[in-house]
C-alpha positions as CSV (number, residue, x, y, z in Angstrom):
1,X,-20.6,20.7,-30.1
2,X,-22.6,18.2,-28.0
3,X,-23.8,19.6,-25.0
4,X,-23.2,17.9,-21.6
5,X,-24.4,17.7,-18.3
6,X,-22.6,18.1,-15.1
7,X,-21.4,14.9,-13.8
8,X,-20.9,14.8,-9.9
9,X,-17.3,13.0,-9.8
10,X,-14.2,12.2,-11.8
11,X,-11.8,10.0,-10.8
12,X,-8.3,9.7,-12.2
13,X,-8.9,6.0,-12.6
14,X,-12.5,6.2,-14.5
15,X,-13.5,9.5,-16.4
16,X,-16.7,9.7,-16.5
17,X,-19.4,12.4,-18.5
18,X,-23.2,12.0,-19.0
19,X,-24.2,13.3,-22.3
20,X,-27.5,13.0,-24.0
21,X,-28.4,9.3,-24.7
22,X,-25.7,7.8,-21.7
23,X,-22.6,7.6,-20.3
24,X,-19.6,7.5,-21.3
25,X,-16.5,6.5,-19.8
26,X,-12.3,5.5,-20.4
27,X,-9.8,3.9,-18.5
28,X,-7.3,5.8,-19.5
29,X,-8.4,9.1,-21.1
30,X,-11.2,11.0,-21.0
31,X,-13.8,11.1,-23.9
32,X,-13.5,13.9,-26.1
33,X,-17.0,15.3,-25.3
34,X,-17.4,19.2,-25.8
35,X,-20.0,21.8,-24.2
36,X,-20.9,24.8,-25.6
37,X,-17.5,26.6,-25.2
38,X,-15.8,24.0,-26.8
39,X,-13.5,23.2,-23.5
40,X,-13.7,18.9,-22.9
41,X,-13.6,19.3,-19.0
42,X,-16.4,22.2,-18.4
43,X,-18.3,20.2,-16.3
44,X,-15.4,19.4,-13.9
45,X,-14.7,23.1,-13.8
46,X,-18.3,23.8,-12.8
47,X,-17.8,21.2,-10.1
48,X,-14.8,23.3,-8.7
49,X,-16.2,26.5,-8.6
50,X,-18.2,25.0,-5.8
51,X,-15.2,23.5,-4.9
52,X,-12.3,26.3,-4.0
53,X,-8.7,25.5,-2.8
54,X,-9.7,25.5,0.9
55,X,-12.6,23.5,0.9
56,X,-10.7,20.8,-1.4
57,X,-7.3,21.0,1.1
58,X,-9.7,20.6,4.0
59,X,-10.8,16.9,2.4
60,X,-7.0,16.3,1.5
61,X,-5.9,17.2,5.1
62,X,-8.6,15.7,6.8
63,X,-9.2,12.5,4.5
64,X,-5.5,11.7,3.9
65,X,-2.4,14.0,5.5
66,X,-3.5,14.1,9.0
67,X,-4.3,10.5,9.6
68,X,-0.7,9.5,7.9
69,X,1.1,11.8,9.9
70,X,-0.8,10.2,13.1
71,X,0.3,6.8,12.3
72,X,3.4,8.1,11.8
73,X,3.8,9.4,15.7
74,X,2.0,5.7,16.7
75,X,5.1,4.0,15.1
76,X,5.6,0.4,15.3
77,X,8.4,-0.1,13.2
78,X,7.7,-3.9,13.4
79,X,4.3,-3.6,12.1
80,X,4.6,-0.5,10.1
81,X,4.8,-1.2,6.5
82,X,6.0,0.7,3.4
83,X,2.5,0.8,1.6
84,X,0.9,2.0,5.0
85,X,-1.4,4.6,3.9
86,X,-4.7,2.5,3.6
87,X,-5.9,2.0,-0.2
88,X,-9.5,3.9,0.0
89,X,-7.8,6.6,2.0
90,X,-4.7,7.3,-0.4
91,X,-7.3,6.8,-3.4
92,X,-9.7,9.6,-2.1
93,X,-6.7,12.0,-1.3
94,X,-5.1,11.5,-5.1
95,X,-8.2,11.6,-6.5
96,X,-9.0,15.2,-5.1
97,X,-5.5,16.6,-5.8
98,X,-5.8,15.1,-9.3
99,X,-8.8,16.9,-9.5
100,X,-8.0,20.0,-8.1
101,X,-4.8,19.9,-10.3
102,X,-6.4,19.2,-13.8
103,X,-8.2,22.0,-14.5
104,X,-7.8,25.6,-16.5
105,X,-6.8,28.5,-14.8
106,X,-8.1,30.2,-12.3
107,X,-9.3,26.8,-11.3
108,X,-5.9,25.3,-11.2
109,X,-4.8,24.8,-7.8
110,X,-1.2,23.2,-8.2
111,X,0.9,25.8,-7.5
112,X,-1.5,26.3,-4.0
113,X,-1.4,22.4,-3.1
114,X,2.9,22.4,-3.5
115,X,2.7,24.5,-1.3
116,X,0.6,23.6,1.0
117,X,2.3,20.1,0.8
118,X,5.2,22.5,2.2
119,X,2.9,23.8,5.0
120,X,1.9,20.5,6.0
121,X,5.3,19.3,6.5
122,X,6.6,22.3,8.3
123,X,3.6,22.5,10.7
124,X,4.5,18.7,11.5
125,X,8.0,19.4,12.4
126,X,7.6,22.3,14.3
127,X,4.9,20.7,16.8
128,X,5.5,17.1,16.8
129,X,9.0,16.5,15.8
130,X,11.0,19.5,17.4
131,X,9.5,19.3,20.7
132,X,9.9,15.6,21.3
133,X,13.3,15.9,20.4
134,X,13.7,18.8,22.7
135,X,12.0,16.7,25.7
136,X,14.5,13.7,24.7
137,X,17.4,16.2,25.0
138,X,16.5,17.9,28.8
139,X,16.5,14.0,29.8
140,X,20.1,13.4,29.1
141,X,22.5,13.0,26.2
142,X,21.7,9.3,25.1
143,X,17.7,10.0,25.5
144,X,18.2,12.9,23.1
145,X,20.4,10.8,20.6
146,X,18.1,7.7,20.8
147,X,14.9,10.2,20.1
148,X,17.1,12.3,17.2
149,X,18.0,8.6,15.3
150,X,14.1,7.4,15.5
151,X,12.6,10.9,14.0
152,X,15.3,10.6,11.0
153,X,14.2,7.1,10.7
154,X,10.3,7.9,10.6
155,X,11.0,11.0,8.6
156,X,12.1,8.5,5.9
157,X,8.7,7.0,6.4
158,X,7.1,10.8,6.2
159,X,8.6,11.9,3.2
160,X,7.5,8.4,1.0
161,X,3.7,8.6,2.1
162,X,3.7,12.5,1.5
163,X,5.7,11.6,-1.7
164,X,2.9,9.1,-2.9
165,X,-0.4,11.2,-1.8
166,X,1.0,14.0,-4.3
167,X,2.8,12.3,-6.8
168,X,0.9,13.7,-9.5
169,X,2.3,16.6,-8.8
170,X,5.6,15.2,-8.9
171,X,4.8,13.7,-12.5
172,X,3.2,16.5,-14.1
173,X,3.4,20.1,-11.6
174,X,6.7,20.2,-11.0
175,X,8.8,18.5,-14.4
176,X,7.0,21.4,-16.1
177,X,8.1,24.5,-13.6
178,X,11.8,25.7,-13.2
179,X,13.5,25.6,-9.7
180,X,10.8,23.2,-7.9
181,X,12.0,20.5,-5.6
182,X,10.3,17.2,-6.4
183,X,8.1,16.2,-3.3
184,X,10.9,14.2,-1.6
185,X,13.3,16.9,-2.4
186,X,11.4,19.6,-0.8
187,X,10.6,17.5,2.1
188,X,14.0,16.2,3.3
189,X,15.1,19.8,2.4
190,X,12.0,20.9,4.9
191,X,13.7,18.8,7.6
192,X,17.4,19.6,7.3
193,X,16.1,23.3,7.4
194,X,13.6,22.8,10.5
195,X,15.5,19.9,12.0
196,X,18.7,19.4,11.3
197,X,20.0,22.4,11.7
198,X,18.2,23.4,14.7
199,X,19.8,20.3,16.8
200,X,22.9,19.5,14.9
201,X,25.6,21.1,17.2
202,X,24.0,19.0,20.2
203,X,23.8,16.3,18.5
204,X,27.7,16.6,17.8
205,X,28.5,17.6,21.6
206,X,26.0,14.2,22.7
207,X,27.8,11.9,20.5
208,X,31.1,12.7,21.7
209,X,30.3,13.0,24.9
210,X,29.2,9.5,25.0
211,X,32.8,8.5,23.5
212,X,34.2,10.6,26.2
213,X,31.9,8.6,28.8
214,X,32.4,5.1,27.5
215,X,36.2,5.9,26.9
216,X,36.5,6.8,31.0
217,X,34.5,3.5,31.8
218,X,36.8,1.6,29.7
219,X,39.7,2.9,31.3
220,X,38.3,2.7,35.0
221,X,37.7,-0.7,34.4
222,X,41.6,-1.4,32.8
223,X,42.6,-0.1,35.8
224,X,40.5,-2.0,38.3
């Protein structure tokens, strides 16, 4: 086997591995360059055992989630566009779940960053969603509906840039374990379970309580 030296990054766009005499480096696939335990990728594992599940979801978070979900609550639905997650940002965050998500056990870390993908979501919902809909709904009954519509309409929004930061999870992770949501499965599922179902009874009662209101203005004003 040729023996190889650590390399500092690897991309999912450009593999890259020094070896003795130069680099080098595919497109597409990595080279098929062995160290002395004959395993291709032991110099990104080294890499990662610097590099555990916490440290790596602190970049994702910090680099890519957070900031989306920001935007998200800054909403200008004129302005906002699908692809809204800028390119060196989304870039970085795949790039470190591709990472983190390529390697041999124990070093594997896609079962951890599903879930935390769950986490994120839930932890969203439960302080930024939920108690916005909550202030919309002690204003009065068209505040709350008005507030409910707009956080279904920016959880669409949520749930694509989520989708797209850990899609290679949804194209390799999950296709290959049994009973897994895809990303946008688990995260609609994530707010009917949170969201849905914690306002949908007053959401019922608002709406027809406004038919009830608009029907007694339209009947005041037949008989004026």
């Amino acid at each position: 086997p040729i023996p190889c030296v650590p390399w500092q990054s690897q991309t999912s766009g450009q593999y890259q591995r020094r070896v003795h005499g130069g680099v080098s480096a595919s497109p597409t696939t990595p080279p098929r360059v062995h160290c002395e335990n004959n395993f291709p990728l032991c110099c990104v594992v080294r890499q990662f055992r610097d590099h555990p599940l916490e440290r790596g979801w602190t970049k994702i978070n910090e680099t890519g989630v957070q900031p989306f979900l920001k935007r998200i609550e800054s909403l200008d639905e004129e302005k906002f566009e699908k692809k809204s997650i800028p390119q060196e940002e989304y870039g970085e965050t795949y790039d470190t779940i591709f990472n983190m998500c390529i390697q041999r056990e124990p070093y594997n870390f896609s079962e951890p960053l599903y879930n935390k993908h769950r986490e994120a979501l839930t932890d969203y919902y439960s302080k930024k969603v939920i108690p916005a809909i909550r202030e919309g709904q002690e204003k009065h009954g068209l505040a709350f509906l008005q507030e409910w519509v707009r956080r279904w309409r920016d959880n669409k929004w949520t749930v694509d840039g989520m989708r797209r930061m850990f899609m290679y999870l949804d194209r390799f992770y999950v296709p290959n374990s049994e009973d897994l949501h895809n990303m946008s499965e688990q995260g609609y599922t994530l707010y009917r379970n949170n969201v849905f179902n914690e306002f949908k009874d007053a959401s019922r009662d608002a709406i027809l309580d406004c038919i009830r209101r608009e029907r007694e203005k339209k009947s005041k004003t037949v008989s004026c």
